[in-house]
VEXDO-862725 format. One line per field, with one value per residue (C-alpha): residue number from 1; residue in three letters; x, y, z. Coordinates in steps of 0.25 Angstrom, whole numbers, always signed. Example, Ala and Ser with C-alpha at 12.3 -4.5 7.8 and 13.67 -1.06 7.14 Angstrom:
% VEXDO-862725
n c(1|2)
res c(ALA|SER)
xx c(+49|+55)
yy c(-18|-4)
zz c(+31|+29)
This chain:
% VEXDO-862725
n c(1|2|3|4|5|6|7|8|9|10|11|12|13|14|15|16|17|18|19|20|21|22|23|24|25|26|27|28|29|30|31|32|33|34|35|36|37|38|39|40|41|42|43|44|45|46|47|48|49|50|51|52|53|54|55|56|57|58|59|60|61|62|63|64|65|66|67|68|69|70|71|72|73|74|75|76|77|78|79|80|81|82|83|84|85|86|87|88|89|90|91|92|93|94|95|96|97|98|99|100|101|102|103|104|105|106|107|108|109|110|111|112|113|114|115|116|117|118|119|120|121|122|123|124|125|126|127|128|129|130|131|132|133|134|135|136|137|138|139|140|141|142|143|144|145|146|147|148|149|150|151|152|153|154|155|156|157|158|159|160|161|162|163|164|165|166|167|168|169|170|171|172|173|174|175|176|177|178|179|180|181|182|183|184|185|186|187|188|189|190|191|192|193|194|195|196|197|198|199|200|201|202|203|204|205|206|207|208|209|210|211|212|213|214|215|216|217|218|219|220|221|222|223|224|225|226|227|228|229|230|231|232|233|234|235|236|237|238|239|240|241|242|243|244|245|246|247|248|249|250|251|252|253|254|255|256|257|258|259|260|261|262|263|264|265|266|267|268|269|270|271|272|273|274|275|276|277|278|279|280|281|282|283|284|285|286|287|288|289|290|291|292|293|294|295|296|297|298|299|300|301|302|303|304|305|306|307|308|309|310|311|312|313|314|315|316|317|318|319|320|321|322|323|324|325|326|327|328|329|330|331|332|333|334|335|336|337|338|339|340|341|342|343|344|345|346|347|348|349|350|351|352|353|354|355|356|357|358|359|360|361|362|363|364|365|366|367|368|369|370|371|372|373|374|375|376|377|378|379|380|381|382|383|384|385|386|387|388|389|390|391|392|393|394|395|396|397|398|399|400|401|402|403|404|405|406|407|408|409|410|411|412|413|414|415|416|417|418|419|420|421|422|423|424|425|426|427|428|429|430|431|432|433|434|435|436|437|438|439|440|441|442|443|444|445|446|447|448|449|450|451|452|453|454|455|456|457|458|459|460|461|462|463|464|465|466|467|468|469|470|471|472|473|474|475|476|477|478|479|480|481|482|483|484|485|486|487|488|489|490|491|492|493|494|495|496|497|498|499|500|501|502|503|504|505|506|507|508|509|510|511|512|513|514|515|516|517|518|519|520|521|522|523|524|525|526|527|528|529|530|531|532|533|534|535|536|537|538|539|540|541|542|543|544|545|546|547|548|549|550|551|552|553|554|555|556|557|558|559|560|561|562|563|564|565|566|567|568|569|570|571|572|573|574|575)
res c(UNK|UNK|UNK|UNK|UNK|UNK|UNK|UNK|UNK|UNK|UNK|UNK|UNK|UNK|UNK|UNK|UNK|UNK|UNK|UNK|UNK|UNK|UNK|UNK|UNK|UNK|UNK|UNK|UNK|UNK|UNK|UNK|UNK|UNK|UNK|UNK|UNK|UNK|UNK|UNK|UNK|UNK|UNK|UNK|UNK|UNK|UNK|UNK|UNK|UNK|UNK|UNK|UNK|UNK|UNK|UNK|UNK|UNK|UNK|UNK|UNK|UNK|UNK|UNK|UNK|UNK|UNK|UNK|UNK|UNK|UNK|UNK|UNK|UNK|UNK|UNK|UNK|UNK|UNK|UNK|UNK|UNK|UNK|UNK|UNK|UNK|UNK|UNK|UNK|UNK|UNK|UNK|UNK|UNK|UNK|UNK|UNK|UNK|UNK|UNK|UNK|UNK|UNK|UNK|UNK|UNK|UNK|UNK|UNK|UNK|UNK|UNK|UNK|UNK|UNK|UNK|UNK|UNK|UNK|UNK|UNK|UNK|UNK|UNK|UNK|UNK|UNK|UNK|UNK|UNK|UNK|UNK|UNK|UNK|UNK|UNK|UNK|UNK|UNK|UNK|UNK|UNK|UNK|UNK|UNK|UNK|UNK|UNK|UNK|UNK|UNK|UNK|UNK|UNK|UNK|UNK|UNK|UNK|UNK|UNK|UNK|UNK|UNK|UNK|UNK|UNK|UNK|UNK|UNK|UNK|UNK|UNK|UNK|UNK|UNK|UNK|UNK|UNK|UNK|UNK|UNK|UNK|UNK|UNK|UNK|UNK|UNK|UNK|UNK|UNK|UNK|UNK|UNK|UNK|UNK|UNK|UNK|UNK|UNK|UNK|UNK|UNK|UNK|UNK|UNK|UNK|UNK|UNK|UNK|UNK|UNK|UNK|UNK|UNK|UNK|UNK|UNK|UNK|UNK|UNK|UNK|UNK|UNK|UNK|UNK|UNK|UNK|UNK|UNK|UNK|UNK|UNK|UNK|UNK|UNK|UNK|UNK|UNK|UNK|UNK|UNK|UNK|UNK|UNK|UNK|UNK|UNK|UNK|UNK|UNK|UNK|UNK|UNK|UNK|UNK|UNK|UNK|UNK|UNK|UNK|UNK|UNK|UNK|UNK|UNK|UNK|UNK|UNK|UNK|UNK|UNK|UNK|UNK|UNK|UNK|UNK|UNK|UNK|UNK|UNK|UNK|UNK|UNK|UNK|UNK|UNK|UNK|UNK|UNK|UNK|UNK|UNK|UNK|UNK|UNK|UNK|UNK|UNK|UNK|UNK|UNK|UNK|UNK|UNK|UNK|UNK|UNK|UNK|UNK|UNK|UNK|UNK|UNK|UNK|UNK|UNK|UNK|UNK|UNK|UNK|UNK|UNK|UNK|UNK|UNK|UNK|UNK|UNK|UNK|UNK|UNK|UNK|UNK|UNK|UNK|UNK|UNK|UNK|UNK|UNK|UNK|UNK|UNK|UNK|UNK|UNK|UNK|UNK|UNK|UNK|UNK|UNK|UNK|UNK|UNK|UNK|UNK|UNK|UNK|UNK|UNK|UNK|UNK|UNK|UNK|UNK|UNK|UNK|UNK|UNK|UNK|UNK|UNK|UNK|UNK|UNK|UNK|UNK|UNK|UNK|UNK|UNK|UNK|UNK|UNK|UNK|UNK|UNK|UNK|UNK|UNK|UNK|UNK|UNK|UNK|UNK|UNK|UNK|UNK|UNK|UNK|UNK|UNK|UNK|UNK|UNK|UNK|UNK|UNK|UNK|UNK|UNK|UNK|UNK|UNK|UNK|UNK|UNK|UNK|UNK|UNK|UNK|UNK|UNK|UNK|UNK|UNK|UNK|UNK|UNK|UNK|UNK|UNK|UNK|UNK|UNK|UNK|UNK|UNK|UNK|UNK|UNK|UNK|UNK|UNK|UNK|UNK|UNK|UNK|UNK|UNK|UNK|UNK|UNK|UNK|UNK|UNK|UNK|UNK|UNK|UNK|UNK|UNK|UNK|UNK|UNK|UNK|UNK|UNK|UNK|UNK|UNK|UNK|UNK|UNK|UNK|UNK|UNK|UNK|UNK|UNK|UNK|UNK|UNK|UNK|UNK|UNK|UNK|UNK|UNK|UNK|UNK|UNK|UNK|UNK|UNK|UNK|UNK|UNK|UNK|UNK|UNK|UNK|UNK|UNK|UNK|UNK|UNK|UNK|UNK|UNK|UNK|UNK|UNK|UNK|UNK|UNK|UNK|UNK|UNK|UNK|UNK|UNK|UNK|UNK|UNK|UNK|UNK|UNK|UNK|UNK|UNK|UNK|UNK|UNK|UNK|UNK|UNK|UNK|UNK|UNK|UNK|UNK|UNK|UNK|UNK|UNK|UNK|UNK|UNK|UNK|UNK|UNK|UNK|UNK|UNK|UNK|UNK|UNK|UNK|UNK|UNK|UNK|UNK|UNK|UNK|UNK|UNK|UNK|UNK|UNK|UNK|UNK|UNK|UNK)
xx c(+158|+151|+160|+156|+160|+165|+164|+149|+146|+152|+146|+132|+135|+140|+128|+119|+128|+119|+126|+123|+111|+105|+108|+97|+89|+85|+80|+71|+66|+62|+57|+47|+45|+42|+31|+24|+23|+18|+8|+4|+2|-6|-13|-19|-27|-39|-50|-55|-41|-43|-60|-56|-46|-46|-36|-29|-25|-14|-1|+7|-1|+2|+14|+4|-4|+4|+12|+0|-8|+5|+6|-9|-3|+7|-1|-10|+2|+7|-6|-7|+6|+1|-12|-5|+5|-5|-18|-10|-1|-15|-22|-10|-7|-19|-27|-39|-39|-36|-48|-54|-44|-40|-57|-56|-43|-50|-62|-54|-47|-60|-67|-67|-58|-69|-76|-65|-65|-81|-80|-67|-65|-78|-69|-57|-63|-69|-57|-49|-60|-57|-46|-40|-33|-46|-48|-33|-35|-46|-39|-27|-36|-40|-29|-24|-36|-29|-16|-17|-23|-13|-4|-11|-12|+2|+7|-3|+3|+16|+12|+5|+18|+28|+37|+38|+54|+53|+40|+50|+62|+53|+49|+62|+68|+56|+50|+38|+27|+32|+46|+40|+32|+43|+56|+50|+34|+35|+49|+43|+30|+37|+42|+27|+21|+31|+26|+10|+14|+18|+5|-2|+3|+1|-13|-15|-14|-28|-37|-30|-38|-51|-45|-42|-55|-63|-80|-85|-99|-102|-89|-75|-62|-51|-38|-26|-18|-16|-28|-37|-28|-32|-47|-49|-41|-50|-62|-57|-52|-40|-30|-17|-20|-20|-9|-1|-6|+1|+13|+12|+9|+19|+32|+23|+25|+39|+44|+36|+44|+56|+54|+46|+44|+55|+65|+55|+54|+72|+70|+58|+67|+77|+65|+63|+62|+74|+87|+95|+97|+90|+98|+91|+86|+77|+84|+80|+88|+81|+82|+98|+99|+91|+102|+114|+110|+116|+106|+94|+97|+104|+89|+82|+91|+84|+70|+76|+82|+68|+61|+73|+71|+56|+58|+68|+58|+51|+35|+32|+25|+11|+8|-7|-13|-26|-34|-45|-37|-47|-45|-40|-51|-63|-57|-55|-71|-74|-66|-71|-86|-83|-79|-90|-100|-93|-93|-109|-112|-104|-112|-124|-122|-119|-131|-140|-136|-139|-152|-158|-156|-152|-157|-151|-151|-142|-134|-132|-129|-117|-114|-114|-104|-95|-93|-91|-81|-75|-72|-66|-56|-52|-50|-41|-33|-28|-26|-17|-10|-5|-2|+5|+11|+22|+25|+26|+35|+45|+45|+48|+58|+66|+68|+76|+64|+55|+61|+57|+44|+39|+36|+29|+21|+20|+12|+4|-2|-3|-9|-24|-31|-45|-36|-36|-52|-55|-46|-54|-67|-65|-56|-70|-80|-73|-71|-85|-78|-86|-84|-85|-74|-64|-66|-60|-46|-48|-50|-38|-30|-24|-26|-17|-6|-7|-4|+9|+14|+13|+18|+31|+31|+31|+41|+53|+50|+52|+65|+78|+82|+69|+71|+84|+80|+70|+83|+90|+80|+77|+62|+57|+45|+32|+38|+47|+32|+26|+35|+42|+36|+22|+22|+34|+23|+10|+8|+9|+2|-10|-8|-8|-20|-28|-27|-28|-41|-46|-39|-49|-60|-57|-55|-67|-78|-68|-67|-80|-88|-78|-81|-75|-83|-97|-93|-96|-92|-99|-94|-102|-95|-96|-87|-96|-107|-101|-95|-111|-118|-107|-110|-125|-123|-129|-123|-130|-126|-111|-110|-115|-106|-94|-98|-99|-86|-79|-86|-81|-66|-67|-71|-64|-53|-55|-59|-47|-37|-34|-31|-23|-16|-17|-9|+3|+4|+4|+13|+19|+28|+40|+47)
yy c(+36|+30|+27|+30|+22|+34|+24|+18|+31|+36|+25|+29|+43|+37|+29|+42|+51|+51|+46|+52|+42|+46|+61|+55|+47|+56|+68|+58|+51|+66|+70|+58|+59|+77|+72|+63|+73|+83|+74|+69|+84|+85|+74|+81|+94|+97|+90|+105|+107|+97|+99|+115|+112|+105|+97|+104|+103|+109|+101|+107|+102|+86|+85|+88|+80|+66|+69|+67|+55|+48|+49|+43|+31|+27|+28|+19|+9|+11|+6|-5|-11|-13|-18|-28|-34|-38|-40|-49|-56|-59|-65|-73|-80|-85|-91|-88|-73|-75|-81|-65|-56|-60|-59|-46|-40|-45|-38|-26|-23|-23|-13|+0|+12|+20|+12|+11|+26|+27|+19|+25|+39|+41|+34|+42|+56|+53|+49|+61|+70|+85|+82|+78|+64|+57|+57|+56|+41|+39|+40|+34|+22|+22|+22|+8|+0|+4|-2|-14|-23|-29|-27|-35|-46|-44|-48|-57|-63|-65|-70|-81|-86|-85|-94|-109|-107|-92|-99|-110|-101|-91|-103|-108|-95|-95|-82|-76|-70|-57|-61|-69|-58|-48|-57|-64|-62|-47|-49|-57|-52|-36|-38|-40|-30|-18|-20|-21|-10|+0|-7|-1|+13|+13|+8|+18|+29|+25|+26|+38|+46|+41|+41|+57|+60|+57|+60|+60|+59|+70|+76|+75|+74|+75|+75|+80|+69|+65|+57|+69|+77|+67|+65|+80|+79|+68|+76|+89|+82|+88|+79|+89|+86|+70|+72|+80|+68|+57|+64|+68|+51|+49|+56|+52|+37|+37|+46|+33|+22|+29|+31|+19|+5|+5|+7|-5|-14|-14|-16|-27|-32|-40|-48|-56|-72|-78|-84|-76|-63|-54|-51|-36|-31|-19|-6|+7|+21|+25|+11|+11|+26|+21|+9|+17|+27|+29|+37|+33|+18|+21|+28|+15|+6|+5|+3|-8|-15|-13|-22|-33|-33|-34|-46|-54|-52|-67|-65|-74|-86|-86|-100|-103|-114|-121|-128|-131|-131|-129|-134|-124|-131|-127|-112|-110|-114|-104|-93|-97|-97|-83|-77|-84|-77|-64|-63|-67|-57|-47|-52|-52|-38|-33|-41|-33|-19|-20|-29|-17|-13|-21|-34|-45|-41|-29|-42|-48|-35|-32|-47|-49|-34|-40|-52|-42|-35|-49|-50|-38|-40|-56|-51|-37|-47|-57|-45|-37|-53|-56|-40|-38|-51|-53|-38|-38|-51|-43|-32|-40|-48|-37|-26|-17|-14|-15|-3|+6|+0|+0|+16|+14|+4|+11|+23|+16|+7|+21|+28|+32|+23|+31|+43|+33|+31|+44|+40|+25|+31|+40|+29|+19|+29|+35|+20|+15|+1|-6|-2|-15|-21|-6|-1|-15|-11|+3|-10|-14|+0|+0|-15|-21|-16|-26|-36|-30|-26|-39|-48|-36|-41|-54|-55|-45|-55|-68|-75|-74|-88|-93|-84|-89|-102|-101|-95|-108|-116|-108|-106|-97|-90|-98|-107|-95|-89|-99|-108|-97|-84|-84|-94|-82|-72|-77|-73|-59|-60|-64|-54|-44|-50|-49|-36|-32|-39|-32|-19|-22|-24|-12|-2|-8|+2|+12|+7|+0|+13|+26|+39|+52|+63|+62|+48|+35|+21|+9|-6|-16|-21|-21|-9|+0|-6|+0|+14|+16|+14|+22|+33|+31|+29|+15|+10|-3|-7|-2|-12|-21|-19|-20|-32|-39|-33|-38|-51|-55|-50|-59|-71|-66|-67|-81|-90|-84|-76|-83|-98|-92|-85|-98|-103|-94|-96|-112|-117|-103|-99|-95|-106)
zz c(+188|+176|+165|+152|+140|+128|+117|+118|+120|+108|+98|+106|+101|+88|+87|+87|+79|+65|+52|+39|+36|+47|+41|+31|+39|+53|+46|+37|+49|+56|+43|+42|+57|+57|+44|+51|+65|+55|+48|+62|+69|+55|+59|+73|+69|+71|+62|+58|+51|+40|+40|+36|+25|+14|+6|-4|-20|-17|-22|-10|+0|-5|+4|+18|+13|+9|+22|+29|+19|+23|+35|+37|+28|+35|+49|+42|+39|+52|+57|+46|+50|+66|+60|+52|+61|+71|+62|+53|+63|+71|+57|+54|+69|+72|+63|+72|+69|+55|+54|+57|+54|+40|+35|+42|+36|+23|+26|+29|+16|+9|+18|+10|+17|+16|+25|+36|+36|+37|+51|+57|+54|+65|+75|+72|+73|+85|+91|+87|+88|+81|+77|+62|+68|+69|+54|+53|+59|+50|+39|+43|+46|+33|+28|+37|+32|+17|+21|+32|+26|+16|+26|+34|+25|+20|+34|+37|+24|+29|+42|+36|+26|+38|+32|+40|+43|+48|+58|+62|+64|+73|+82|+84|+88|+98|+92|+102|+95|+95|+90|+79|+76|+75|+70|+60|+55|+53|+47|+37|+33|+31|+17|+11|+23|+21|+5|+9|+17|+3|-1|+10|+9|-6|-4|+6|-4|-11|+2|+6|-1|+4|+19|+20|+18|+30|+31|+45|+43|+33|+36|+28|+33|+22|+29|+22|+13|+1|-1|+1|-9|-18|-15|-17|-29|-33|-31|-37|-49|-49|-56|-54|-38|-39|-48|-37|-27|-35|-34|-20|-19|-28|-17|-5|-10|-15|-1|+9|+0|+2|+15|+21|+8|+3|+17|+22|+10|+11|+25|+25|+14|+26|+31|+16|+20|+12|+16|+5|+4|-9|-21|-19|-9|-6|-2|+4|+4|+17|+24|+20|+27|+41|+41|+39|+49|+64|+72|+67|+69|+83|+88|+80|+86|+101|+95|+88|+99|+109|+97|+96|+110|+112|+101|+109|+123|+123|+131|+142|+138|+145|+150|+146|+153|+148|+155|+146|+130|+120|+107|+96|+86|+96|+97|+81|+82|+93|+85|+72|+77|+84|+71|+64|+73|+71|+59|+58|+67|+58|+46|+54|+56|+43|+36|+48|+44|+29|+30|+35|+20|+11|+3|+0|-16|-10|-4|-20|-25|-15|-16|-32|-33|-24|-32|-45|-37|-33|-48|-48|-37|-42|-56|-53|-42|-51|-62|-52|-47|-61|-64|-50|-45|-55|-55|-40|-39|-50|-41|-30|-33|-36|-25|-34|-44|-31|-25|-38|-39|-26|-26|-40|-35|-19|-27|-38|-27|-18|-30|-27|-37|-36|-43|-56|-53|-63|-73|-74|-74|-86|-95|-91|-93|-108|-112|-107|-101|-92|-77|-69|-77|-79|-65|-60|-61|-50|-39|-40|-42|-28|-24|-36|-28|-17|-26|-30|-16|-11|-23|-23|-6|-9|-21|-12|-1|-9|-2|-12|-9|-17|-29|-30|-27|-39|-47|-44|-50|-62|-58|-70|-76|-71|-62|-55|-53|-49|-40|-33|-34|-33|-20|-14|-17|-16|-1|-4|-17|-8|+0|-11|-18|-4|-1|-16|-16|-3|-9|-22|-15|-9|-20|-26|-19|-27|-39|-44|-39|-47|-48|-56|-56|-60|-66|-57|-61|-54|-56|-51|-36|-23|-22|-31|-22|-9|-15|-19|-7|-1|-10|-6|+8|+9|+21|+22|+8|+10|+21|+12|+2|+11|+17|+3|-1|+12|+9|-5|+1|+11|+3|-8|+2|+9|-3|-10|-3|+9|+5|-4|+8|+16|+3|+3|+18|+19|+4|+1|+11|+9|+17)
């Protein structure tokens, strides 16, 4: 007869029995949780619904549509994040791969979005035929290519300034890969990713409104959101609809930092490299209920322990035997020779397609507006560095006035900045200024916000013990800037200035090419180049365009960018 022991059972039951927070807690989580399955069984019409009905004006209908925008953001992130931890981490271990995947990631964040879509969103319906999902893919690609990039870089970053004790202190603890990986490199690097992460969701807002609407050929595609709510607003010129959109924005932005950024910035907070613990600290209402609850945690608490214990589970060590070693000189050569001829045979390639058509005066054309927009991009970078970097290290540094801010600057860098487009072509046009130089500012609209993110990262992950070793010594003023906080930030801030200048890059096929209406201003630049011949349907020229725009981003990133980065990683660790 089994005996059955009355007071483990009763702290079982216990365990279970909900608390008050959890009063709070479990009917948010099935509220979150019934959202998402509705936004999902949304998601799986048939593609006839959306082609038949069109996106209405009508206030009432913003909720439907933020629920669903929302949810293709954060399946974008979602996928971002996967993208990141195993595009970085391969970047950032082997110097080999690096060698490809980091020119590439540059390459990446210049492509324009609507260049993404153009080859995708053909893939996707035919892999959902007939139904609304394969444009939902589409779009939620597009919306990834908006928000992984900085991630990437952000953790690619960290992996690369892993501080020389933390290393030591994994090795003598005989860490395997997958420990290491888990117990010490994602530890570190989440403070700067959960912040490039906002970033990614803010930035996200400005392409959403080209991602909704997808063409098929000669066929339109606008799915419901709040994108599409504002493209037809847009078109309409109806300014009491984008009104409504900014404060649909507005509570959609301030409801995902109360219930995602600011839980997980409190929560990323534990895992700041220091040996002293902060004076302030991050907090989170929401963060503080999940802790103090019963249940929840009771269900989460299996989950938990199955990690833990696929951490401590050591893989058998394979024995390789060699017979013949060969030197890792003689493969570096092999490798960098196999890249060498990839990469010709992708130039090759490209250089076949548009000869067919072009001459090489179109060559110096393309070439001689990339350079203007080079200018562009190097002037509005350092603008937005002396601007940003001294606000974002104020911000930083104090988590109190962090936590206000953070929506404030969550929503202006999710602010849509082709709705301000309209007002900048009216105020150049009345005041006859010269377009080259007034249209410059709209690149950097959205990008700018890179910059601040990242230097906010950098400054709430600075180690206490050195501020208040700088205290002790009476560092002030410049010698405060420049012996301490500028080396503590530096990696971040290169981070920021990266993908703000791809993000640049970016917005300029937007920005140097504006229209309102019957009015149309043209700045001389690569980016007006490629809107053109987009308008005229120039492929050849288009590819060119690109490929000159991807050039100067990738030199523009070598010469400048990445010794900087080689820098921050080798003299300005945080050791």
């Amino acid at each position: 007869m089994a005996i059955v022991d009355l007071s483990m059972t009763g702290r079982a039951a216990r365990a279970l029995t909900p608390n008050r927070w959890d009063l709070v807690a479990i009917p948010l989580f099935l509220g979150v949780v019934a959202l998402c399955l509705i936004g999902i069984e949304q998601a799986r019409v048939p593609i006839e619904a959306v082609q038949t009905s069109k996106i209405s004006l009508d206030p009432a209908n913003l909720p439907s549509y933020a629920l669903r925008t929302v949810l293709r953001m954060l399946a974008g992130l979602v996928a971002s994040l996967v993208f990141t931890l195993i595009y970085a981490t391969a970047a950032a271990k082997s110097r080999r791969l690096e060698l490809v995947l980091i020119p590439i990631l540059d390459i990446l964040q210049s492509v324009p979005i609507l260049g993404y879509i153009s080859f995708t969103v053909t893939a996707f319906m035919a892999l959902f035929p007939g139904s609304v999902l394969g444009a939902e893919c589409a779009c939620v690609f597009a919306i990834f290519t908006s928000q992984a990039w900085n991630m990437a870089f952000s953790f690619y970053q960290s992996l690369r300034t892993l501080p020389h004790d933390l290393d030591e202190a994994a090795r003598s603890f005989h860490f395997s890969a997958w420990q290491r990986f888990w117990r010490l490199e994602v530890p570190f690097a989440m403070p700067g990713l959960v912040w490039n992460m906002m970033m990614s969701m803010s930035g996200a807002w400005f392409f959403v409104v080209a991602s909704e609407a997808i063409t098929v050929g000669d066929q339109t595609i606008t799915l419901p959101g709040i994108g599409s709510y504002v493209s037809v607003a847009i078109d309409q010129r109806d300014l009491g609809a984008v009104g409504w959109a900014i404060v649909a924005m507005t509570i959609v932005i301030l409801i995902y930092d109360q219930l995602m950024f600011r839980p997980m910035v409190a929560w990323s907070d534990k895992f700041r490299f220091e040996l002293t613990s902060a004076q302030t600290v991050p907090e989170s209402w929401l963060l503080n209920v999940i802790r103090r609850t019963r249940a929840m945690r009771a269900v989460a608490t299996p989950f938990g322990k199955a990690f833990d214990y696929s951490l401590r589970l050591q893989p058998p060590r394979a024995r390789v035997r060699v017979d013949i070693p060969i030197p890792a000189r003689v493969v570096d050569y092999a490798w960098y020779v196999l890249v060498a001829a990839g990469s010709l045979y992708c130039v090759w390639q490209v250089v076949e397609y548009a000869s067919a058509s072009l001459a090489w005066s179109d060559v110096g054309e393309a070439a001689w507006l990339g350079v203007l927009t080079m200018i562009r991009v190097i002037v509005l970078i350092v603008i937005a560095s002396v601007v940003w970097v001294p606000i974002g290290v104020w911000v930083g540094l104090r988590p109190k006035w962090a936590e206000k801010i953070q929506p404030l600057a969550q929503f202006l860098a999710a602010f849509p900045a082709n709705l301000l487009f309209p007002i900048a072509v009216v105020i150049i046009v009345s005041l006859n200024l010269n377009v080259d130089v007034w249209v410059s500012p709209l690149m950097l609209l959205g990008a700018q916000w890179y910059i601040l993110f990242n230097v906010i990262a950098g400054a709430a992950a600075f180690p206490t013990d050195m501020r208040e070793a700088a205290d002790n010594f009476r560092l002030r003023g410049w010698q405060w800037w420049r012996e301490v906080t500028l080396p503590g930030v530096f990696p971040y801030f290169i981070t920021g200035a990266i993908t703000a200048s791809g993000g640049a890059w970016n917005a300029s096929i937007v920005s140097e090419y504006v229209k309102w209406g019957d009015t149309t201003l043209t700045a001389h630049g690569v980016g007006a180049y490629i809107a053109q011949m987009t308008e005229k349907g120039d492929y050849p020229r288009i590819v060119l365009g690109i490929v000159v725009l991807s050039l100067y981003v990738t030199i523009f990133n070598r010469v400048l960018w990445r010794p900087l980065y080689r820098l921050s990683a080798r003299r300005l660790r945080l050791d």
